[in-house]
MIGUTOR-645410 format. One record per residue (C-alpha): residue in three letters; x, y, z; residue number from 1. Coordinates in nm, 2 decimals, decimal comma, always signed. Layout:
! MIGUTOR-645410
<res ala&x X&y Y&z Z&n NUM> .
...
! end
This chain:
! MIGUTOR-645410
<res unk&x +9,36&y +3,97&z +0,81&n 1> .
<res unk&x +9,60&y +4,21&z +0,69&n 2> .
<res unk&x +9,66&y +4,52&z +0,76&n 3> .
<res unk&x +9,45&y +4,76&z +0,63&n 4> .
<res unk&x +9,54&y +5,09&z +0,37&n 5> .
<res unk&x +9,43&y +5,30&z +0,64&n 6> .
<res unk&x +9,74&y +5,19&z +0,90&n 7> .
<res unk&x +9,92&y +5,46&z +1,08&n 8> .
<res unk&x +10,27&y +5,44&z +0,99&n 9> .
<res unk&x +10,39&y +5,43&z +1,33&n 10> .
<res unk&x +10,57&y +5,76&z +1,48&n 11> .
<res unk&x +10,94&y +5,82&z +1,47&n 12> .
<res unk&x +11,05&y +5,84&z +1,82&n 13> .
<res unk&x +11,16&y +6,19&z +1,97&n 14> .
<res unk&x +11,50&y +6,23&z +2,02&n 15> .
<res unk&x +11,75&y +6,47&z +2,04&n 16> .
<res unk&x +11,90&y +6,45&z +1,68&n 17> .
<res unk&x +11,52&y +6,43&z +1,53&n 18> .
<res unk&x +11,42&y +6,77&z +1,77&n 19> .
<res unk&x +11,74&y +6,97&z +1,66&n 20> .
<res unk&x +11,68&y +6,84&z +1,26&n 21> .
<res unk&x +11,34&y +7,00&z +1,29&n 22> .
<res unk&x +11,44&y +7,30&z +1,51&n 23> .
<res unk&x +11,70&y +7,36&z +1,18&n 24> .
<res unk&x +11,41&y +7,34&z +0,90&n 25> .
<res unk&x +11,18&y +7,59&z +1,12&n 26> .
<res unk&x +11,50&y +7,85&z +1,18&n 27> .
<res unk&x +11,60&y +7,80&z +0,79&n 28> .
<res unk&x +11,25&y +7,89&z +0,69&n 29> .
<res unk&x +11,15&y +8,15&z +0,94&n 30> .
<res unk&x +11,44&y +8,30&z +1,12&n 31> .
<res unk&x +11,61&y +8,21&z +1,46&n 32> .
<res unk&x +11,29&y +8,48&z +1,67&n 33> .
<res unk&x +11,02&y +8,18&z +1,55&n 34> .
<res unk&x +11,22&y +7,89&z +1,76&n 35> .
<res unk&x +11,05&y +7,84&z +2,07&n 36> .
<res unk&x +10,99&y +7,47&z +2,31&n 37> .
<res unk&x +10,61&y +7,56&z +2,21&n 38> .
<res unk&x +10,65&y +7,57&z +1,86&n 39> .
<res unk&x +10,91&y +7,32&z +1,84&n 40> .
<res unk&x +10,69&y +7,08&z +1,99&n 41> .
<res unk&x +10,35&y +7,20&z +1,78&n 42> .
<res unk&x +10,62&y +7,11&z +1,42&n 43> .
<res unk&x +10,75&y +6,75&z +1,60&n 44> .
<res unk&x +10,36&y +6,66&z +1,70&n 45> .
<res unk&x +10,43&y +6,64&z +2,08&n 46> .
<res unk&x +10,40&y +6,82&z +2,43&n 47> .
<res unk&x +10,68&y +7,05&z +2,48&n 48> .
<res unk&x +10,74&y +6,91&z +2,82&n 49> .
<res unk&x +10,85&y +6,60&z +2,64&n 50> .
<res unk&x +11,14&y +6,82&z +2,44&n 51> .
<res unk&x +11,30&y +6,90&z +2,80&n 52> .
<res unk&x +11,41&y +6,51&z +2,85&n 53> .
<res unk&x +11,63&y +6,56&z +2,53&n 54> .
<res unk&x +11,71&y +6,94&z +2,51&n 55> .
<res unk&x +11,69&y +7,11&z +2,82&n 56> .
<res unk&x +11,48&y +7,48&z +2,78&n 57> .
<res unk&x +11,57&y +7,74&z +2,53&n 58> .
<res unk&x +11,92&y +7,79&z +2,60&n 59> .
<res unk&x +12,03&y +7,38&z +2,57&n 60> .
<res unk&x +11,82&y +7,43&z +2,22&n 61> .
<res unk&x +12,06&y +7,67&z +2,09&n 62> .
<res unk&x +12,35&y +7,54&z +2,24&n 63> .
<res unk&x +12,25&y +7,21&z +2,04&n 64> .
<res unk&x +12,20&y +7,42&z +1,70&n 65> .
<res unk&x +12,52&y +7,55&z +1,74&n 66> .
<res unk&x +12,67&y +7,22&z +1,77&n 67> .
<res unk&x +12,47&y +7,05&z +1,48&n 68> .
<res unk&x +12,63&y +7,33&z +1,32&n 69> .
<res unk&x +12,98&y +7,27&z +1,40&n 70> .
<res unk&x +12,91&y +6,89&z +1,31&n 71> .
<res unk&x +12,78&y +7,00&z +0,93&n 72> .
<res unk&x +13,07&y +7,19&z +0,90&n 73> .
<res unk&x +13,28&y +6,91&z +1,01&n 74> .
<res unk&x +13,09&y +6,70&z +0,74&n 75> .
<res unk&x +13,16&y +6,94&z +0,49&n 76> .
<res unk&x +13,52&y +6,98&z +0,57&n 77> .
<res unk&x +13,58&y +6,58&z +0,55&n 78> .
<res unk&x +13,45&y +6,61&z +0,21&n 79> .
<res unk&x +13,67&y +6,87&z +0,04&n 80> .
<res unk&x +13,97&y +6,70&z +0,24&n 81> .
<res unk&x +13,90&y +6,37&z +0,08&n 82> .
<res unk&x +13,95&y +6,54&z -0,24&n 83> .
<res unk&x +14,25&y +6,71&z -0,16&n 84> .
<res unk&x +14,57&y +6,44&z -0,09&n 85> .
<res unk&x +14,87&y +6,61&z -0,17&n 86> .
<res unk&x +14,76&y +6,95&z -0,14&n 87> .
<res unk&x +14,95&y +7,23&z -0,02&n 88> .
<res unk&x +14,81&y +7,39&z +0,29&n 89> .
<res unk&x +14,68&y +7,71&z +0,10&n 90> .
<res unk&x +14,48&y +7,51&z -0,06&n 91> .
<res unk&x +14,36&y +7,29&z +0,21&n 92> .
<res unk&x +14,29&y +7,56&z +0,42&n 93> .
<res unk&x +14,09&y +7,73&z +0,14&n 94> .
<res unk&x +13,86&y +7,48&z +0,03&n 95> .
<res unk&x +13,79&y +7,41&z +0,40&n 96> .
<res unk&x +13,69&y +7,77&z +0,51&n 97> .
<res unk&x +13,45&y +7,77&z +0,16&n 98> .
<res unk&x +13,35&y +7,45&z +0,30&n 99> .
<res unk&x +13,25&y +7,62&z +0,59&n 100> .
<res unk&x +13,07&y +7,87&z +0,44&n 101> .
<res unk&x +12,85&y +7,68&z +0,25&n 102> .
<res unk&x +12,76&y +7,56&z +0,57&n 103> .
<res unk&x +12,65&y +7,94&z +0,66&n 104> .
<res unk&x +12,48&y +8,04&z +0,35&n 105> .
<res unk&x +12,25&y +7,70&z +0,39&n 106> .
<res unk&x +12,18&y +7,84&z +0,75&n 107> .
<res unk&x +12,23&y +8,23&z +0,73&n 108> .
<res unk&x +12,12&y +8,25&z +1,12&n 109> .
<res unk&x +12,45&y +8,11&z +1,24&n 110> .
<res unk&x +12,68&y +8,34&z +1,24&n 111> .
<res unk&x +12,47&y +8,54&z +1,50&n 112> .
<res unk&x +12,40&y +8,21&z +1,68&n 113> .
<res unk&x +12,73&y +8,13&z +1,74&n 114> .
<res unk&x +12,87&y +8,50&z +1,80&n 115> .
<res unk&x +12,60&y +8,45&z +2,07&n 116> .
<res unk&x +12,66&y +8,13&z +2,25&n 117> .
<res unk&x +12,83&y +8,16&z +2,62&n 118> .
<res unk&x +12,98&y +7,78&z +2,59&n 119> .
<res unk&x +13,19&y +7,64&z +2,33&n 120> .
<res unk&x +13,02&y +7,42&z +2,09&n 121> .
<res unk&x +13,12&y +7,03&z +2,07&n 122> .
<res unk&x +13,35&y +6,99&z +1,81&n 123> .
<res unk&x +13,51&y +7,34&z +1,77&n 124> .
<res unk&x +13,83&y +7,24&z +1,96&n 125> .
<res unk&x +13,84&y +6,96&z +1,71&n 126> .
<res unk&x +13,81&y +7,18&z +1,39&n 127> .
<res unk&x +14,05&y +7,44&z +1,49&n 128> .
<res unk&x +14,30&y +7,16&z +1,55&n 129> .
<res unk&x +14,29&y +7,06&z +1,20&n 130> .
<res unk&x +14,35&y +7,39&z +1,08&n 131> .
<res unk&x +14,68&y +7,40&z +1,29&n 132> .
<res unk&x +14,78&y +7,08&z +1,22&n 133> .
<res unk&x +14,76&y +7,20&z +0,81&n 134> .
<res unk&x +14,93&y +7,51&z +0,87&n 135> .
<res unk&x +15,20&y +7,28&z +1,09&n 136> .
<res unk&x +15,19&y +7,06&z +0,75&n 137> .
<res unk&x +15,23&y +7,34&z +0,60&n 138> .
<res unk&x +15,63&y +7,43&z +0,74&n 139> .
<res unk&x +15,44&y +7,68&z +1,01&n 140> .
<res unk&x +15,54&y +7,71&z +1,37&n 141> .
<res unk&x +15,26&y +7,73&z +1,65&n 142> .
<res unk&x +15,39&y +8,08&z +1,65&n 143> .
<res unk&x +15,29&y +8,15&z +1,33&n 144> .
<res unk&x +15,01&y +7,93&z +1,37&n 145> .
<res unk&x +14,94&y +8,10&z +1,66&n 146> .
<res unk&x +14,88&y +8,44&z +1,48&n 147> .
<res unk&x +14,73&y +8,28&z +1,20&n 148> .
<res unk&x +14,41&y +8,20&z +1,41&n 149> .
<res unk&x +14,38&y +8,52&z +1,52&n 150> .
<res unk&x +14,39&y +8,69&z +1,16&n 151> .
<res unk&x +14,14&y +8,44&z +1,07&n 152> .
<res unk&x +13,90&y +8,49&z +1,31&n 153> .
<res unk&x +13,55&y +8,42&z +1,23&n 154> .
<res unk&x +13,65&y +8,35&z +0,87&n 155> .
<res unk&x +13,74&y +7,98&z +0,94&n 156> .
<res unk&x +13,41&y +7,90&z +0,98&n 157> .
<res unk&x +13,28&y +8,06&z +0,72&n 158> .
<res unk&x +13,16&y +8,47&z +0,76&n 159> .
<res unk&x +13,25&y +8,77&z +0,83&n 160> .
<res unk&x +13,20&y +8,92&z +1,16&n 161> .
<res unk&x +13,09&y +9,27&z +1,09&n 162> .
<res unk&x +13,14&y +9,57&z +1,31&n 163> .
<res unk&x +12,79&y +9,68&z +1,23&n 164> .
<res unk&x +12,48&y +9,45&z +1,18&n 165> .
<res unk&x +12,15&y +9,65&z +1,13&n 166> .
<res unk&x +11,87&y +9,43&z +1,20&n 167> .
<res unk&x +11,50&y +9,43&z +1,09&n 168> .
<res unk&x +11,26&y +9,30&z +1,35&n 169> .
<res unk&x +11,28&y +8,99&z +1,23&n 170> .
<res unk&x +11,58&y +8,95&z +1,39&n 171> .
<res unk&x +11,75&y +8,96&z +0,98&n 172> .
<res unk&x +12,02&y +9,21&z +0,88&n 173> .
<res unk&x +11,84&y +9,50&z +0,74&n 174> .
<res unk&x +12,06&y +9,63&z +0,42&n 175> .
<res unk&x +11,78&y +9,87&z +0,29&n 176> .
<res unk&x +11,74&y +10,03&z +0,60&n 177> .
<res unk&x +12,10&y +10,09&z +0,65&n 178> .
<res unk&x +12,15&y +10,22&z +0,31&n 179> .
<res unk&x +11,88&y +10,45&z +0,37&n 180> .
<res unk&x +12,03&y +10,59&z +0,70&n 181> .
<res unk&x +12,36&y +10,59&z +0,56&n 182> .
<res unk&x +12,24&y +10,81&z +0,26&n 183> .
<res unk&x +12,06&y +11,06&z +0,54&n 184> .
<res unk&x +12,36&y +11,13&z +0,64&n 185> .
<res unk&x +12,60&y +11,12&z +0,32&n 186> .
<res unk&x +12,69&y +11,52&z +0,38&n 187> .
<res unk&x +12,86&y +11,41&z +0,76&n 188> .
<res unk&x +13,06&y +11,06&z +0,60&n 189> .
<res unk&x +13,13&y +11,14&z +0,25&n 190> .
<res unk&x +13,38&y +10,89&z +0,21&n 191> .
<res unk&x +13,20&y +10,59&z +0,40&n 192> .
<res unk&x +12,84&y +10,68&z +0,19&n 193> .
<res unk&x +13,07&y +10,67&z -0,17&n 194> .
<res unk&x +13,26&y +10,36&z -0,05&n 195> .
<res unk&x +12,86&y +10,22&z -0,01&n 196> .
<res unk&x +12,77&y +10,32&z -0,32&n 197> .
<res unk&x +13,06&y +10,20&z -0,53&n 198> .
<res unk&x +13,04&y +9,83&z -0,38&n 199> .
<res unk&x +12,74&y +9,70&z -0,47&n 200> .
<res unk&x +12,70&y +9,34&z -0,48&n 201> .
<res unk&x +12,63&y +9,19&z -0,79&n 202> .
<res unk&x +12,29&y +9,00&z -0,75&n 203> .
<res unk&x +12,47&y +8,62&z -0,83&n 204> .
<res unk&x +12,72&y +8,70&z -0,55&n 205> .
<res unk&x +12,60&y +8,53&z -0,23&n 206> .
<res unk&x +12,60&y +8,73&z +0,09&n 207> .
<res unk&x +12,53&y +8,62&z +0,43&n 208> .
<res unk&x +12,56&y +9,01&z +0,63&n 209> .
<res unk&x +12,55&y +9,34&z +0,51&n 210> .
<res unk&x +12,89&y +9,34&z +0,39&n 211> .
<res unk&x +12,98&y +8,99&z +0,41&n 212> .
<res unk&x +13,00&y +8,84&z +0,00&n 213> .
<res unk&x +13,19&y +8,58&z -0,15&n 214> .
<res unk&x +13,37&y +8,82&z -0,35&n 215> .
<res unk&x +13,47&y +9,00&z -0,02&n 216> .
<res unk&x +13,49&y +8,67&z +0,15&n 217> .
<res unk&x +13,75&y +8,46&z -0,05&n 218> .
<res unk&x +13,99&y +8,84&z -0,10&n 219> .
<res unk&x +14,00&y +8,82&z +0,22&n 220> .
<res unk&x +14,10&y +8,47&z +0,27&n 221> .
<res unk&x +14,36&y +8,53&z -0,05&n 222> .
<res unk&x +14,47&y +8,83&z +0,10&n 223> .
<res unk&x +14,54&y +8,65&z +0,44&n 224> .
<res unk&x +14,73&y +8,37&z +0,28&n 225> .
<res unk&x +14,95&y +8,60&z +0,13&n 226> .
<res unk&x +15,10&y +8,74&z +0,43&n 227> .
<res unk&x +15,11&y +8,38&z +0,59&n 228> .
<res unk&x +15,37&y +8,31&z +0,27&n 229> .
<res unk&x +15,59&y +8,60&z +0,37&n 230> .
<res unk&x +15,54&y +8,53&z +0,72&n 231> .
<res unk&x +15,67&y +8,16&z +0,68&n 232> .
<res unk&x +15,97&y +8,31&z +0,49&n 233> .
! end
């Protein structure tokens, strides 16, 4: 006899790469404060001491987000360089940093994620290394190089790290609330309050922070490049 139309499809089996790919979809949809073993477990449909054979407790989770992080981002980067022989390295390095941050606006909790993280994800080492070896391409020295990774910063993989980051309880950066304080106390920072006021984002242009658009983003990176040029010369 066959098997009937009421067979279980049998159950993927838990590993690591299937517990971090749901432990992405719950952050995405709810926010990095809803990731816990517990819930983890309840979304993959098993007990959350089985989780600690693969991922071990709620730090080893995170440090494995941040590297599934660093490995879309390495994804991405493959991509846009595939389309890109013969490019000079302003180029290159431009379509790999938006690269990057297409990564971040998919997964807006990262930036804080990895600004958090104690160890260095698997993989970074690796990326960074490509963007020297294009600036090397490029006619650079590591002195130059050098420099360049520090006027990069965060930017390289993709935001903005901001000096101030009001957050709602939900662990999300709170822009109306900070307006609102910011506007309490326009008569003490005049010119901070009219800067605030005059740079509103336009509602199509993607922002992952409080001050962190695409607009500001890639004027930045522009701006950056610009000064590598004279730099070089």
């Amino acid at each position: 006899m066959g098997a009937g139309l009421g067979a279980r499809k049998p159950r993927e089996p838990l590993s690591r790469e299937r517990a971090l790919a749901a432990a992405i979809a719950l952050v995405d949809a709810e926010g990095l404060a809803a990731l816990t073993m517990r819930r983890l477990a309840a979304e993959l449909g098993v007990e959350a001491m089985s989780l600690y054979h693969h991922l071990p407790g709620k730090q080893g989770l995170l440090d494995g987000l941040a590297e599934a992080v660093i490995a879309e981002i390495h994804a991405a980067v493959a991509a846009v360089d595939s389309t890109l022989e013969g490019a000079d390295w302003r180029n290159r390095l431009r379509q790999r940093f938006l690269a990057a941050r297409a990564v971040m606006l998919r997964h807006p909790w990262a930036p804080a994620l990895l600004g958090s993280r104690p160890t260095i994800p698997t993989g970074l080492y690796t990326y960074y290394d490509g963007i020297i070896a294009t600036l090397r391409d490029g006619g650079f020295s590591y002195r130059i190089a050098h420099r360049a990774l520090h006027a990069f910063g965060s930017l390289a993989l993709g935001f903005a790290q901001e000096v101030f980051r009001p957050a709602s309880a939900g662990g999300q950066t709170d822009v109306e609330a900070a307006e609102e304080e910011l506007a309490a106390m326009a008569a003490q920072l005049p010119h901070l309050t009219a800067m605030v006021a005059a740079e509103v984002h336009a509602a199509e242009d993607p922002t992952l922070g409080w001050c962190d658009s695409q607009v500001e983003f890639e004027f930045t990176l522009d701006l950056l490049f610009d000064g590598l040029d004279q730099a070089r010369d």
